[in-house]
C-alpha positions as CSV (number, residue, x, y, z in Angstrom):
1,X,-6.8,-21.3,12.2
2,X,-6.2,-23.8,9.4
3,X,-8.8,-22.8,7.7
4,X,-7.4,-19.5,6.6
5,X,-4.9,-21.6,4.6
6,X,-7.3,-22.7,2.3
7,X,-9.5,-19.9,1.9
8,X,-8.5,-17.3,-1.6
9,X,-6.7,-14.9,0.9
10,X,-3.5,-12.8,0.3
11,X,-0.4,-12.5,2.7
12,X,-1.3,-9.4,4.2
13,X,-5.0,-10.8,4.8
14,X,-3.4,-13.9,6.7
15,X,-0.9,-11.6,8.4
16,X,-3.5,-9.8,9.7
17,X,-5.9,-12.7,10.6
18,X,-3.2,-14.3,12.7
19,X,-2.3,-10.9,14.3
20,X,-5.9,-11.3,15.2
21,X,-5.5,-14.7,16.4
22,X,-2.1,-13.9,18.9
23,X,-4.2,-10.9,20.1
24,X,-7.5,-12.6,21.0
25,X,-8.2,-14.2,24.5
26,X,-9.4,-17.8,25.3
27,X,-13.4,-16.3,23.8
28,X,-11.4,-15.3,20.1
29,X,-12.1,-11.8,21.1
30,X,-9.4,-8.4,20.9
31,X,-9.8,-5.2,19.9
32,X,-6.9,-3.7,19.1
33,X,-6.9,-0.6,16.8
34,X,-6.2,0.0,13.5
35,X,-3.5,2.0,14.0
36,X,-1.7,-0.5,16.5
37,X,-2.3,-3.6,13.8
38,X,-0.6,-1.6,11.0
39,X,2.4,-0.4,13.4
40,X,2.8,-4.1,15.1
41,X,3.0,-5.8,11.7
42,X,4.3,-3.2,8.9
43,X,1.4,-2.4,6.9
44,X,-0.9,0.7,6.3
45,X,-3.6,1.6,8.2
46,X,-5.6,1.6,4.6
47,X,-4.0,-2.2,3.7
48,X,-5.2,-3.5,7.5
49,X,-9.1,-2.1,7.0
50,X,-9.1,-3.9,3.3
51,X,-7.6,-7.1,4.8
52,X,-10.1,-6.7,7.6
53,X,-13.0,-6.0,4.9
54,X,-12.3,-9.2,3.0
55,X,-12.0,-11.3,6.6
56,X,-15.4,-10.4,6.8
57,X,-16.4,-11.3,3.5
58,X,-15.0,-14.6,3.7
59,X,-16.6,-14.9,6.9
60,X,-13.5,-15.7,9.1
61,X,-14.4,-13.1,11.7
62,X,-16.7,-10.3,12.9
63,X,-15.9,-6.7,13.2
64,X,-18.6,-5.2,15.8
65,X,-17.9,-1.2,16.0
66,X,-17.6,0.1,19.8
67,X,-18.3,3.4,21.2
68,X,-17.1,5.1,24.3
69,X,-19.8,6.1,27.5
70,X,-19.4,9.9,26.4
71,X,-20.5,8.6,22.3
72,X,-17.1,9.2,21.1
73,X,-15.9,6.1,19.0
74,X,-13.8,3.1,20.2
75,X,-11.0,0.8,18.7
76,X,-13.3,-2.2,16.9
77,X,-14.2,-5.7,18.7
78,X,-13.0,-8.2,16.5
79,X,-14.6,-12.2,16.7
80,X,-12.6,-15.3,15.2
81,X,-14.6,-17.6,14.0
């Protein structure tokens, strides 16, 4: 996880990272929603996908979009790395 701290990241980018980080099992895998990571921290929905967007970018983890058996969509898979 250090190396968050020394990437250009804001606060809410790190908040979210680490919300990431308490979520994910012993693989660095959890998919929790959007919805729950704004509500279980105190940001918008819209501030979480931009902090989630620039993770990405700076390569820190890897959003794999999930979809239900009937095609309907899922909450996201997200990968620390």
């Amino acid at each position: 996880m250090d190396k968050i701290f020394y990437k250009d990241l804001s606060s809410n980018e790190k908040m979210v990272y680490m919300y990431l980080k308490y979520r994910a099992n012993k693989k660095n895998k959890c998919f929790p929603s959007i919805k729950t990571i704004a509500k279980d921290i105190s940001l918008s929905e819209t501030t979480v996908k931009k902090s989630i967007k620039m993770l990405e970018k700076e390569e820190v983890i890897e959003k794999v979009n999930r979809t239900r058996a009937n095609g309907g969509k899922s909450s996201n898979l997200y990968i620390l790395k």
